[in-house]
mmCIF file of the protein (N, C-alpha, C, O) and its ligand, coordinates in Angstrom:
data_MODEL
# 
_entry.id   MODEL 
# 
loop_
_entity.id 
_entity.type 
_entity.pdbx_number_of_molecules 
1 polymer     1 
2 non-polymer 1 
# 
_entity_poly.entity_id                      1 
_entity_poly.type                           'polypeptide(L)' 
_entity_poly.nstd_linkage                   no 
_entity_poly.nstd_monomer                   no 
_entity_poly.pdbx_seq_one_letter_code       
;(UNK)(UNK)(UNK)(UNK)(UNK)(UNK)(UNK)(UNK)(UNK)(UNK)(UNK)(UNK)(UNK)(UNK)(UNK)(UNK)
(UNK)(UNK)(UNK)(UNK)(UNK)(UNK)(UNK)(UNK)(UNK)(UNK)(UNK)(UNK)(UNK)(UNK)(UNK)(UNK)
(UNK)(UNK)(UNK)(UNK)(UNK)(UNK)(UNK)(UNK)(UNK)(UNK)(UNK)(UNK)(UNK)(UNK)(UNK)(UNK)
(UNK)(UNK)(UNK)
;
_entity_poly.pdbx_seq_one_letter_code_can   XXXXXXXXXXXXXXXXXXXXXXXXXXXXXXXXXXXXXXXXXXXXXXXXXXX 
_entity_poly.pdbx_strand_id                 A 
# 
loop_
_entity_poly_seq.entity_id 
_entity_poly_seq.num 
_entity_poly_seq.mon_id 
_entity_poly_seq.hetero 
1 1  UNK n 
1 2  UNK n 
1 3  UNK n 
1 4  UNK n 
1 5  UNK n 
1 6  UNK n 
1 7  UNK n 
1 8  UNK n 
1 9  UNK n 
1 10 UNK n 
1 11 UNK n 
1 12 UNK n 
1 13 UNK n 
1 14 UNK n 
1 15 UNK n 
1 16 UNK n 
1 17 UNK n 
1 18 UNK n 
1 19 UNK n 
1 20 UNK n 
1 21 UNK n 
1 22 UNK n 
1 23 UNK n 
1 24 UNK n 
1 25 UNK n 
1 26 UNK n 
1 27 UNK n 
1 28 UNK n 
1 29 UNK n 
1 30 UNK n 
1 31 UNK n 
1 32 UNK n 
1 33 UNK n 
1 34 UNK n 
1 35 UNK n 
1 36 UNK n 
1 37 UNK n 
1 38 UNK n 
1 39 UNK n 
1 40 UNK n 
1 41 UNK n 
1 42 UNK n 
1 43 UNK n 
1 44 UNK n 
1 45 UNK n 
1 46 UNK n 
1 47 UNK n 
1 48 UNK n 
1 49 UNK n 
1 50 UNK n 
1 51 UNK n 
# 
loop_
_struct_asym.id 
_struct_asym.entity_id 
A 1 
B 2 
# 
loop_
_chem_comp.id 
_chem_comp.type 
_chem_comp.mon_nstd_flag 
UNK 'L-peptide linking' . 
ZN  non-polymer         . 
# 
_pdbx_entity_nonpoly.entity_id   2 
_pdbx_entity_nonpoly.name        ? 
_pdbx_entity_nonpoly.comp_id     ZN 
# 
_pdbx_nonpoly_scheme.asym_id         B 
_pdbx_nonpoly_scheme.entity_id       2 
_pdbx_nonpoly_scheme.mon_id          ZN 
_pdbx_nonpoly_scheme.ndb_seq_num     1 
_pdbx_nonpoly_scheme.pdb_seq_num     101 
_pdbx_nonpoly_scheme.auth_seq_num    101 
_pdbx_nonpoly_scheme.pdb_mon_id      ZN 
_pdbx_nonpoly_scheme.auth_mon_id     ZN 
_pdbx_nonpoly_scheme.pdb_strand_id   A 
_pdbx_nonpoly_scheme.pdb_ins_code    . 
# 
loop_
_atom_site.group_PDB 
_atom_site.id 
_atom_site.type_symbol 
_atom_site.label_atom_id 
_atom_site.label_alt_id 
_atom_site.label_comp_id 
_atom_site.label_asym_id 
_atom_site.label_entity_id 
_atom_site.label_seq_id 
_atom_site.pdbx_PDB_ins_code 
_atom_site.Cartn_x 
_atom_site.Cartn_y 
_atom_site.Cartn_z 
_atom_site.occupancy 
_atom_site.B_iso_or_equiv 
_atom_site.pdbx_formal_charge 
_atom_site.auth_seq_id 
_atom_site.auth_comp_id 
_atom_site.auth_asym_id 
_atom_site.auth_atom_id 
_atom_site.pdbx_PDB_model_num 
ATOM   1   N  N  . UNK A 1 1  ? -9.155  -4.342  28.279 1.00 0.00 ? 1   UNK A N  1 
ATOM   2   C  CA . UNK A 1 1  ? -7.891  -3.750  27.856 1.00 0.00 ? 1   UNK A CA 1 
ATOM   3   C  C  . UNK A 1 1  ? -7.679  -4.025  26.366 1.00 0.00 ? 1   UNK A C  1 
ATOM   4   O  O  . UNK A 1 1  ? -7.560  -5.227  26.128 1.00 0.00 ? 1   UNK A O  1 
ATOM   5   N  N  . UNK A 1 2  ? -7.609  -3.294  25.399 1.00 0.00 ? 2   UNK A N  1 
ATOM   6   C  CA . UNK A 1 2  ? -6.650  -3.043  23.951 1.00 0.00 ? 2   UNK A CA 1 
ATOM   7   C  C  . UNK A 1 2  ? -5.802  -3.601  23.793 1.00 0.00 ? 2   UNK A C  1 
ATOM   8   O  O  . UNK A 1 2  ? -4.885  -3.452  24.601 1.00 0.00 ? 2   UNK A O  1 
ATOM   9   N  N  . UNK A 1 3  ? -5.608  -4.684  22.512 1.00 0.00 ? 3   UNK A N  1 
ATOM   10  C  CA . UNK A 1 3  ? -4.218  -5.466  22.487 1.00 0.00 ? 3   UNK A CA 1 
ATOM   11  C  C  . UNK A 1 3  ? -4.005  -4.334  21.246 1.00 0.00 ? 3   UNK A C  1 
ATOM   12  O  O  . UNK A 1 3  ? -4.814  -3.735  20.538 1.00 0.00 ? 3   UNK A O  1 
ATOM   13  N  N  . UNK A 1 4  ? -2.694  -4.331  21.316 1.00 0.00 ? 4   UNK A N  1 
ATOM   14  C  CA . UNK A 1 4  ? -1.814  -3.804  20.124 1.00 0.00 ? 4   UNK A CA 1 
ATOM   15  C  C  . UNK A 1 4  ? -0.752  -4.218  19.340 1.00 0.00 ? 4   UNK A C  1 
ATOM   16  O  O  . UNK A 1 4  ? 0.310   -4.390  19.937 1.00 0.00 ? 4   UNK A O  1 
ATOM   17  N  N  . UNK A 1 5  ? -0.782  -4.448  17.995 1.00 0.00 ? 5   UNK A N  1 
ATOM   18  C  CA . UNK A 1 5  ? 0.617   -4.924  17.364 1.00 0.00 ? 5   UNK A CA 1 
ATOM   19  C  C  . UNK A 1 5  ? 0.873   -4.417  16.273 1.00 0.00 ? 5   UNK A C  1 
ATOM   20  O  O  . UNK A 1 5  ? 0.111   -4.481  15.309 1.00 0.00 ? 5   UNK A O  1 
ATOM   21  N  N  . UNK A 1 6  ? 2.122   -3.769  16.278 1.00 0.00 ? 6   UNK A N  1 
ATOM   22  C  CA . UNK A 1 6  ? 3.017   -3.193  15.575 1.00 0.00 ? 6   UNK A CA 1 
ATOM   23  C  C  . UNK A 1 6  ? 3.429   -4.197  14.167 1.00 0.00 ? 6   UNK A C  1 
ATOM   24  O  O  . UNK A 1 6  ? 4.081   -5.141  14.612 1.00 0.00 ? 6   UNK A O  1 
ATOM   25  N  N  . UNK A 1 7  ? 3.332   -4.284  13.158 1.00 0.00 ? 7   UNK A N  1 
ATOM   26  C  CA . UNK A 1 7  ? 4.234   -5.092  12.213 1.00 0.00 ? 7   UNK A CA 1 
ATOM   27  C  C  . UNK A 1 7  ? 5.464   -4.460  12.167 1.00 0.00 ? 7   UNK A C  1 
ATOM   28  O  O  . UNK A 1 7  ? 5.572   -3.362  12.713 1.00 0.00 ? 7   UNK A O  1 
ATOM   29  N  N  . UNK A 1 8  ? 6.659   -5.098  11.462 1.00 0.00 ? 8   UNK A N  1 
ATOM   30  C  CA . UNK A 1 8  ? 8.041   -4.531  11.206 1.00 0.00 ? 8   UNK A CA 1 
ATOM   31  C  C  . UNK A 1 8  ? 7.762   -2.960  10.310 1.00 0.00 ? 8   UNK A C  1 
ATOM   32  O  O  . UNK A 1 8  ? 8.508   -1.982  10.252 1.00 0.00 ? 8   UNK A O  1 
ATOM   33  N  N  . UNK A 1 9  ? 6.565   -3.149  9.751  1.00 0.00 ? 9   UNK A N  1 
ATOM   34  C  CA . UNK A 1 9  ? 6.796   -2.041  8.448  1.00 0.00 ? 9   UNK A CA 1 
ATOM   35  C  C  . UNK A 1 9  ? 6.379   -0.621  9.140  1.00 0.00 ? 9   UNK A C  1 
ATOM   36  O  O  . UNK A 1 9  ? 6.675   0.461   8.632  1.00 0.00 ? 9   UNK A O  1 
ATOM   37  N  N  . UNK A 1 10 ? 5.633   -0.764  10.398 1.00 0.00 ? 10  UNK A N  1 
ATOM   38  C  CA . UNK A 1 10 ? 4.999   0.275   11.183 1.00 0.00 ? 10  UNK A CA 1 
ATOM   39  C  C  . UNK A 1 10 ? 3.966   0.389   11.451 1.00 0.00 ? 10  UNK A C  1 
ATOM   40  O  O  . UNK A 1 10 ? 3.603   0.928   12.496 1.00 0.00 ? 10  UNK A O  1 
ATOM   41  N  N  . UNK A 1 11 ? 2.767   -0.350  10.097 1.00 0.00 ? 11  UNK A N  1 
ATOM   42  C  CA . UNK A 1 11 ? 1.699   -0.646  10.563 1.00 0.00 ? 11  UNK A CA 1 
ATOM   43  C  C  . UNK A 1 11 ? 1.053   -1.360  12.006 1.00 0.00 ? 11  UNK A C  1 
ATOM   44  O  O  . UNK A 1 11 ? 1.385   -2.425  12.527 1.00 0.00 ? 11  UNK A O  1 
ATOM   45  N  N  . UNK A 1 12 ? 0.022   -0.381  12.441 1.00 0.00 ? 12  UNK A N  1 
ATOM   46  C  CA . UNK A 1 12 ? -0.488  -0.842  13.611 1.00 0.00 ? 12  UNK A CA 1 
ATOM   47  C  C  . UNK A 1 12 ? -1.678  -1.150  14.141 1.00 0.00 ? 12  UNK A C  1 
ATOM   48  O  O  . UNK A 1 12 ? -2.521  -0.267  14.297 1.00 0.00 ? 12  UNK A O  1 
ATOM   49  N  N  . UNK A 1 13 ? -1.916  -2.448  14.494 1.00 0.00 ? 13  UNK A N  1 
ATOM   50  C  CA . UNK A 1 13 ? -3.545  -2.302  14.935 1.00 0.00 ? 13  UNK A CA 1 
ATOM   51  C  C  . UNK A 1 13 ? -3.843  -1.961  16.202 1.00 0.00 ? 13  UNK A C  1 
ATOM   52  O  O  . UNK A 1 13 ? -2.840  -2.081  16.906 1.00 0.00 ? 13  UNK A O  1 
ATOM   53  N  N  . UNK A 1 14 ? -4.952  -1.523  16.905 1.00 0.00 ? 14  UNK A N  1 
ATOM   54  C  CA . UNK A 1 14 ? -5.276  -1.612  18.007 1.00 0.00 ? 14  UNK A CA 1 
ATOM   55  C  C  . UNK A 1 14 ? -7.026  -2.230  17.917 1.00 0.00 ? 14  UNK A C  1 
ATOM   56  O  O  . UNK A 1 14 ? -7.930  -1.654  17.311 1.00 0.00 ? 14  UNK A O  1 
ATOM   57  N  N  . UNK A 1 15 ? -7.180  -3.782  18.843 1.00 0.00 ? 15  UNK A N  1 
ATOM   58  C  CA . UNK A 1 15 ? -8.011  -3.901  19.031 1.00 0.00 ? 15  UNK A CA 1 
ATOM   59  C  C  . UNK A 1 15 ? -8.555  -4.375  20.172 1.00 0.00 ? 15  UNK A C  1 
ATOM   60  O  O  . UNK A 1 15 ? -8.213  -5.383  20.791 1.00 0.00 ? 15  UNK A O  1 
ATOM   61  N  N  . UNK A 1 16 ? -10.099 -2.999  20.627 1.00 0.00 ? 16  UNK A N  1 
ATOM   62  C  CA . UNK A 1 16 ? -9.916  -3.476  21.941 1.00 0.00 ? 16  UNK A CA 1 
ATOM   63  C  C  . UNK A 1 16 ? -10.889 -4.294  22.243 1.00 0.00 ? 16  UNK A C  1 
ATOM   64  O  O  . UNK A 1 16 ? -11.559 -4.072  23.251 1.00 0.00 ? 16  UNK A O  1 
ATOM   65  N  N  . UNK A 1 17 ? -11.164 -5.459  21.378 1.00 0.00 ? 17  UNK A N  1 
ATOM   66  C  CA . UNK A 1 17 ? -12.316 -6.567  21.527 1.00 0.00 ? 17  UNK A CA 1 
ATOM   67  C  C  . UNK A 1 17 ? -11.070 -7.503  21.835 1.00 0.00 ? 17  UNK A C  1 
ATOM   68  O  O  . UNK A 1 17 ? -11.418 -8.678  21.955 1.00 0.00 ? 17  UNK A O  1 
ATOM   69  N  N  . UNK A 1 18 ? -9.762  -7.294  21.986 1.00 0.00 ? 18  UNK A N  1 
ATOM   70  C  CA . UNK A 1 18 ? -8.607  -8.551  22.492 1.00 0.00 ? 18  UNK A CA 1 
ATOM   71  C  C  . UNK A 1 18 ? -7.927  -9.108  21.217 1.00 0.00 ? 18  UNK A C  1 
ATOM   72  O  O  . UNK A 1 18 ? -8.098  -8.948  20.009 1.00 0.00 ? 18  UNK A O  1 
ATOM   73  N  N  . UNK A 1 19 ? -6.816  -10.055 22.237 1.00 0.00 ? 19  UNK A N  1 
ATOM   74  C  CA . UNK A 1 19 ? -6.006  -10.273 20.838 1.00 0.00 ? 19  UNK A CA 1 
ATOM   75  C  C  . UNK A 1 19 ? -6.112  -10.839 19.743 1.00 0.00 ? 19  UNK A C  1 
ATOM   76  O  O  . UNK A 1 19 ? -5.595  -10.468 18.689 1.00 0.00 ? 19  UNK A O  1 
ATOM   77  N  N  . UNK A 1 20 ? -7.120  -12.232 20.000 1.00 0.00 ? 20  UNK A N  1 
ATOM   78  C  CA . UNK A 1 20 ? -7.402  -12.589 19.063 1.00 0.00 ? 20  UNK A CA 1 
ATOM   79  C  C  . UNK A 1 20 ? -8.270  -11.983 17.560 1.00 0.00 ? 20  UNK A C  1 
ATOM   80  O  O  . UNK A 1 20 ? -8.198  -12.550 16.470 1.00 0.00 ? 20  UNK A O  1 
ATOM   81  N  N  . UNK A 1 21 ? -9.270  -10.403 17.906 1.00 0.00 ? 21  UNK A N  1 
ATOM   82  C  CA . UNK A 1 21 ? -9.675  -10.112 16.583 1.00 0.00 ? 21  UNK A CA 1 
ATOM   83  C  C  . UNK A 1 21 ? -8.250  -8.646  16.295 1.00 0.00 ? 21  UNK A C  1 
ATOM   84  O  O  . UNK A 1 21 ? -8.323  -7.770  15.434 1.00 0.00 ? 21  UNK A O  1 
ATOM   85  N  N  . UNK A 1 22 ? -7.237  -8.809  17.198 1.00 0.00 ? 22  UNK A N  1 
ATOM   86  C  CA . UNK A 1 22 ? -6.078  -7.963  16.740 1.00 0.00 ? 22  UNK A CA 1 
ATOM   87  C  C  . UNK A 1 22 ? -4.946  -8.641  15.636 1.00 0.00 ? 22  UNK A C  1 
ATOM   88  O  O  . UNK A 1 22 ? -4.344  -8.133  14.690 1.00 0.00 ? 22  UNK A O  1 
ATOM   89  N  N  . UNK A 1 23 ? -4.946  -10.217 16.284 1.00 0.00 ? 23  UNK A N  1 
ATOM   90  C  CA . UNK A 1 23 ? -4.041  -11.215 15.449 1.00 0.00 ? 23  UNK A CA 1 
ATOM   91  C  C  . UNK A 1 23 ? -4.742  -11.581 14.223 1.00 0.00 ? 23  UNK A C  1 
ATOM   92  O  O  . UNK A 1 23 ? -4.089  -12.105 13.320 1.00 0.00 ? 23  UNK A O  1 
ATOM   93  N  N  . UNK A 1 24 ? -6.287  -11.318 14.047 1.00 0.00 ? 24  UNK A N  1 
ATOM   94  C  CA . UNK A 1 24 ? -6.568  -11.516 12.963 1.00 0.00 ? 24  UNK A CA 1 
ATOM   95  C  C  . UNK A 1 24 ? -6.962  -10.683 11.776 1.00 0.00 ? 24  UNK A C  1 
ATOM   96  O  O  . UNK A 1 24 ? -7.406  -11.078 10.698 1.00 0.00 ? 24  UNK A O  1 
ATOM   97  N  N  . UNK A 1 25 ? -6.623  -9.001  12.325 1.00 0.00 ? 25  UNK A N  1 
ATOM   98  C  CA . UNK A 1 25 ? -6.246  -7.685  11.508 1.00 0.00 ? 25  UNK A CA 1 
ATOM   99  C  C  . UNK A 1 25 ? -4.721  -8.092  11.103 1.00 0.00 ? 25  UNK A C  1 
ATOM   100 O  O  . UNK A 1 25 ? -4.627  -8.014  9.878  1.00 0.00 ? 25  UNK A O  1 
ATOM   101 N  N  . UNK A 1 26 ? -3.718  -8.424  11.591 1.00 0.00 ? 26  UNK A N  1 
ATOM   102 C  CA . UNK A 1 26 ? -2.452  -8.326  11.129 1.00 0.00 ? 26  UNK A CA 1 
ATOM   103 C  C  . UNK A 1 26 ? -2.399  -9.712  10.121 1.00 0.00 ? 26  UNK A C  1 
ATOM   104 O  O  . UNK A 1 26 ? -2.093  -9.722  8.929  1.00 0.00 ? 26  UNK A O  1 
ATOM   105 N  N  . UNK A 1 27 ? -2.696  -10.591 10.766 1.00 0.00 ? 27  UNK A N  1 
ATOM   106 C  CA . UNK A 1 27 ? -2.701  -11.392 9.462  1.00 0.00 ? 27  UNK A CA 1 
ATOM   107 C  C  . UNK A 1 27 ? -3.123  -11.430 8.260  1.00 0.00 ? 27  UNK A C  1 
ATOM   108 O  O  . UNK A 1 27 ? -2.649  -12.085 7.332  1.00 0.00 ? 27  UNK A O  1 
ATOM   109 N  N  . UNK A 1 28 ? -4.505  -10.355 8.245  1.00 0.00 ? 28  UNK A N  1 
ATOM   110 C  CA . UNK A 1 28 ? -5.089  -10.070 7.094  1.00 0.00 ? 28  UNK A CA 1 
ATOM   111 C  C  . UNK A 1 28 ? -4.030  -8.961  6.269  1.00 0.00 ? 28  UNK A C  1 
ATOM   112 O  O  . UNK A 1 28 ? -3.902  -8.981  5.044  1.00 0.00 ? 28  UNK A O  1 
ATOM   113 N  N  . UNK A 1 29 ? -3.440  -8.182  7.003  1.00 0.00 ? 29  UNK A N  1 
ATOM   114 C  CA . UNK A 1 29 ? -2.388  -7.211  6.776  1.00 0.00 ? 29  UNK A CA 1 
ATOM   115 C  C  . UNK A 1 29 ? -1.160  -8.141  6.163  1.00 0.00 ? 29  UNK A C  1 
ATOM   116 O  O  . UNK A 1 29 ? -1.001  -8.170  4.942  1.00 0.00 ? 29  UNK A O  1 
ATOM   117 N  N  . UNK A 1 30 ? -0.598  -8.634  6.736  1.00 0.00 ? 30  UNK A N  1 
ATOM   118 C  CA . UNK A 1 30 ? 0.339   -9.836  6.074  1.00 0.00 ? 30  UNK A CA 1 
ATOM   119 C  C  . UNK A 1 30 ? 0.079   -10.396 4.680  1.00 0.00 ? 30  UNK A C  1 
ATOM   120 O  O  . UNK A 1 30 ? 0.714   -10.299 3.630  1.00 0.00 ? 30  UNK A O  1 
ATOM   121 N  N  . UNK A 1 31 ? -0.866  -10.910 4.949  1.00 0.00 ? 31  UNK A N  1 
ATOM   122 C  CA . UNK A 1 31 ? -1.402  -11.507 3.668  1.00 0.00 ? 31  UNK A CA 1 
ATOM   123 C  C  . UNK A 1 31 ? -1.466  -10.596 2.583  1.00 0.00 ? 31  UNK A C  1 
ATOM   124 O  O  . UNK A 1 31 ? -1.045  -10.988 1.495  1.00 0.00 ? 31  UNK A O  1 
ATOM   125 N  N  . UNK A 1 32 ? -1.953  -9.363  2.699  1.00 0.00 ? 32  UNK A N  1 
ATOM   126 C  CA . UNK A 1 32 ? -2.226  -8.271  1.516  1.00 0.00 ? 32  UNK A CA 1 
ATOM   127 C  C  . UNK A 1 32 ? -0.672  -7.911  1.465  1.00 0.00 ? 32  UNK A C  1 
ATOM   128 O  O  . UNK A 1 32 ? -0.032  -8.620  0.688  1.00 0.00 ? 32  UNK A O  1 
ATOM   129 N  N  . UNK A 1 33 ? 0.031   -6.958  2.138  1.00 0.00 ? 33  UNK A N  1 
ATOM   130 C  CA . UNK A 1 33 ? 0.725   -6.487  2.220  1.00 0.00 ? 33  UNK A CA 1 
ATOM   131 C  C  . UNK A 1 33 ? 2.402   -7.158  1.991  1.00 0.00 ? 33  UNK A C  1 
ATOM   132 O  O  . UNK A 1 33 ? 3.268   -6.712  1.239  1.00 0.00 ? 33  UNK A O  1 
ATOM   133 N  N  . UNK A 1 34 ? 2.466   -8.047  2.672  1.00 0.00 ? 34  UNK A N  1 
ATOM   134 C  CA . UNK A 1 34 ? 3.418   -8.944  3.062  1.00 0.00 ? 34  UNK A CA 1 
ATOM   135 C  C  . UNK A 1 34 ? 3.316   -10.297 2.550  1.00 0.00 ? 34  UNK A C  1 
ATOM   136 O  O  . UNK A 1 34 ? 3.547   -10.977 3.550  1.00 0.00 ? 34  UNK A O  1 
ATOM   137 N  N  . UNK A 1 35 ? 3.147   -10.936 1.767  1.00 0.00 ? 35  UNK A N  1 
ATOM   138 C  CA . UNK A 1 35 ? 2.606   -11.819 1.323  1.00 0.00 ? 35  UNK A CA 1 
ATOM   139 C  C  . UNK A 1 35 ? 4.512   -12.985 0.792  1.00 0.00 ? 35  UNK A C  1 
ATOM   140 O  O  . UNK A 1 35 ? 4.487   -14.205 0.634  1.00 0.00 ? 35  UNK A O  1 
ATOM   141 N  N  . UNK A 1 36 ? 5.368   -12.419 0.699  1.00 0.00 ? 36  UNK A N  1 
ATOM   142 C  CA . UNK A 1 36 ? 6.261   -12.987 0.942  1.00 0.00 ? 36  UNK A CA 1 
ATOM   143 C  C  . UNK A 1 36 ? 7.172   -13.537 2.263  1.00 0.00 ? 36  UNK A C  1 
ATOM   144 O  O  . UNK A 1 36 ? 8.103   -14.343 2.247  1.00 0.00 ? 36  UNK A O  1 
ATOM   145 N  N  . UNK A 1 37 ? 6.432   -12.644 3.688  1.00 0.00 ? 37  UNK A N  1 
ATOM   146 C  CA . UNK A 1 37 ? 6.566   -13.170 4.747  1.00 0.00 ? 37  UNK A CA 1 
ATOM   147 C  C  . UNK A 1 37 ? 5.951   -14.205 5.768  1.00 0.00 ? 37  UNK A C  1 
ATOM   148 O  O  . UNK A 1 37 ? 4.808   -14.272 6.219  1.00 0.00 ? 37  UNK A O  1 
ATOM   149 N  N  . UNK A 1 38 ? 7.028   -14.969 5.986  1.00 0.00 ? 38  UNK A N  1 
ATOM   150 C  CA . UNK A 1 38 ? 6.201   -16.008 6.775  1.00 0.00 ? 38  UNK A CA 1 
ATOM   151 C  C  . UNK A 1 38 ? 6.445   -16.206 7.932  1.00 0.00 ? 38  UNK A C  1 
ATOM   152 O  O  . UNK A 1 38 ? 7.433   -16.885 8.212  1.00 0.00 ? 38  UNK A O  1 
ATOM   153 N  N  . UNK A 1 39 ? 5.575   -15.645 9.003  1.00 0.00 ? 39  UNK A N  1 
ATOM   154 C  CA . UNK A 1 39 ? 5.288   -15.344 10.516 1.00 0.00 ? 39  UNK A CA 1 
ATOM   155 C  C  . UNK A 1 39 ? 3.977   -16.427 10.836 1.00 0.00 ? 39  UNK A C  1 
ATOM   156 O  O  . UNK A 1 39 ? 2.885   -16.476 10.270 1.00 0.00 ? 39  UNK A O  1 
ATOM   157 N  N  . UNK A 1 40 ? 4.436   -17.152 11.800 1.00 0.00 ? 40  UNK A N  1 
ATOM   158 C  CA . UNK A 1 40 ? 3.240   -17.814 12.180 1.00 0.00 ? 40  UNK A CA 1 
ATOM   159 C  C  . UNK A 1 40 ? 2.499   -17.127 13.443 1.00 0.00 ? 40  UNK A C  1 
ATOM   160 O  O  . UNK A 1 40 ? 2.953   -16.078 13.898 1.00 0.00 ? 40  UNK A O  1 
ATOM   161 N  N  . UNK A 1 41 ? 1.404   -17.707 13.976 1.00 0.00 ? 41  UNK A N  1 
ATOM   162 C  CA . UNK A 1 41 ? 0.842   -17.092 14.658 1.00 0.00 ? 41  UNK A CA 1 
ATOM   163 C  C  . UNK A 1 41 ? 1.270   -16.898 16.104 1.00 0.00 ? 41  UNK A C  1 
ATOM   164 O  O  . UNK A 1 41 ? 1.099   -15.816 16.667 1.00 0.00 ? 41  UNK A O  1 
ATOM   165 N  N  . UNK A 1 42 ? 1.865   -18.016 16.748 1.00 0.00 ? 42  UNK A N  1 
ATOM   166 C  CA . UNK A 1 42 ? 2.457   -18.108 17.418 1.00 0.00 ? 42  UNK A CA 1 
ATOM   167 C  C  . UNK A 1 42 ? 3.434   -16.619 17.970 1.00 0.00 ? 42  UNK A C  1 
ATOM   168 O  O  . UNK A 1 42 ? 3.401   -16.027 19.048 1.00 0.00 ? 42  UNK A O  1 
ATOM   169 N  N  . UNK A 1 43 ? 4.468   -16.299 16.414 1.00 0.00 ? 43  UNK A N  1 
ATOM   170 C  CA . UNK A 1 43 ? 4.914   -15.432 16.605 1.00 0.00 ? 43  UNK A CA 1 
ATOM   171 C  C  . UNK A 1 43 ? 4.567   -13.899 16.817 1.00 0.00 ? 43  UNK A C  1 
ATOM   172 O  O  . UNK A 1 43 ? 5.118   -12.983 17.429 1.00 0.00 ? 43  UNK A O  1 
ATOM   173 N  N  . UNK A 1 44 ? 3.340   -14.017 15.999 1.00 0.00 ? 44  UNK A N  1 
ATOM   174 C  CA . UNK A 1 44 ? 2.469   -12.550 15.992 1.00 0.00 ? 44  UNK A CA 1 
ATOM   175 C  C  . UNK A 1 44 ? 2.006   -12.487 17.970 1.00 0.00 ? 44  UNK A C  1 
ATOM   176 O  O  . UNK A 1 44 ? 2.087   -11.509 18.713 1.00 0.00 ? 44  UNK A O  1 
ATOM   177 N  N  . UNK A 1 45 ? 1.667   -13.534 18.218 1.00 0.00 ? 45  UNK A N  1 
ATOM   178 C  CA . UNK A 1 45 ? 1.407   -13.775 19.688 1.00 0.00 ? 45  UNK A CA 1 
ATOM   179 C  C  . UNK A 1 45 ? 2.076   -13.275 20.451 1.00 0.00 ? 45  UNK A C  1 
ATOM   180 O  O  . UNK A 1 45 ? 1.597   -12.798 21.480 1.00 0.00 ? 45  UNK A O  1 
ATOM   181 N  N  . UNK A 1 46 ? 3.462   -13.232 20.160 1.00 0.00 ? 46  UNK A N  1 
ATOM   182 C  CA . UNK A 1 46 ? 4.579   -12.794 21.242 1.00 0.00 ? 46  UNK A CA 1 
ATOM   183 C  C  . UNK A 1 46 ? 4.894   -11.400 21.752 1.00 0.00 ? 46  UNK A C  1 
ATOM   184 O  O  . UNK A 1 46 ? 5.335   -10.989 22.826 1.00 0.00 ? 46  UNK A O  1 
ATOM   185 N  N  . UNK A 1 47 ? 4.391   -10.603 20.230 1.00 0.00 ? 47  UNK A N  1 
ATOM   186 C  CA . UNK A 1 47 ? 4.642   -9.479  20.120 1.00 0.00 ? 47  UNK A CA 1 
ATOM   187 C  C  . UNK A 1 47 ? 3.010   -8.207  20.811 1.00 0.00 ? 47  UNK A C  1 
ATOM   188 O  O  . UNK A 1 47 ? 2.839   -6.989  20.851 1.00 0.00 ? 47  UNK A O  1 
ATOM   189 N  N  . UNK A 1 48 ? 2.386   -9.139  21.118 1.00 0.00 ? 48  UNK A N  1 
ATOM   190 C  CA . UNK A 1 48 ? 1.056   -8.618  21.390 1.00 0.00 ? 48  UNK A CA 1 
ATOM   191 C  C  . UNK A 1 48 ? 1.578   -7.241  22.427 1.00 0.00 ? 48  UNK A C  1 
ATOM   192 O  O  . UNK A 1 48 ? 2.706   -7.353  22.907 1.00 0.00 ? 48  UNK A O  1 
ATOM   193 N  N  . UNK A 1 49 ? 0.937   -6.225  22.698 1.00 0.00 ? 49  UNK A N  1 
ATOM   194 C  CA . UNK A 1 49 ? 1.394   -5.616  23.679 1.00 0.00 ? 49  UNK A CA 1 
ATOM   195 C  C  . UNK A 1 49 ? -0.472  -5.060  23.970 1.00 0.00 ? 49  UNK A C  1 
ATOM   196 O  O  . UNK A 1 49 ? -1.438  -4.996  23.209 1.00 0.00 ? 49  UNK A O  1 
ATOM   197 N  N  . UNK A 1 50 ? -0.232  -4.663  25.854 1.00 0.00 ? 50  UNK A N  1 
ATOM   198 C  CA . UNK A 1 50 ? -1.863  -4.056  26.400 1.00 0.00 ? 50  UNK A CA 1 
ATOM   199 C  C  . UNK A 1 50 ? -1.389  -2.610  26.290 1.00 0.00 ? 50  UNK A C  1 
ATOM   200 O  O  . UNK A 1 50 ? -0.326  -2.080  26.611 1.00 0.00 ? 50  UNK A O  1 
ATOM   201 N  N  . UNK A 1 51 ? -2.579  -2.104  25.701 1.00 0.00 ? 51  UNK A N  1 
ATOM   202 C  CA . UNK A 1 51 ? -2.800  -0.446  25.452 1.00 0.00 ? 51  UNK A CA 1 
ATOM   203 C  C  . UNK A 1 51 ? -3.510  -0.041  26.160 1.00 0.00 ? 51  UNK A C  1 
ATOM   204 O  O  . UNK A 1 51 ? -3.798  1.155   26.131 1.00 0.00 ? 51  UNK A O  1 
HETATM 205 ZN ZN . ZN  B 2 .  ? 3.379   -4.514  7.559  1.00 0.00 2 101 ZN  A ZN 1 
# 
């Protein structure tokens, strides 16, 4: 099954190797993009959704 996560801005990943290489597209996204927000992982975790 495809994890999926949405950031606030709309950006979205879908990855269906699971959440962990999905949590680690958005963080890379964060970091570039977002780089004044601070979300830990934990929280990116919560928001995971199956596609
Ligand atoms: Zn974003």
């Amino acid at each position: 099954m495809a994890k999926m996560i949405t950031c606030p801005c709309g950006w979205t990943v879908i990855s269906p190797q699971g959440e962990d290489q999905a949590i680690k597209h958005i963080l890379i996204h964060l970091h570039d993009i977002h780089p004044e927000t601070a979300v830990n992982e934990a929280e990116i975790r919560a928001t995971v959704k199956n596609v």
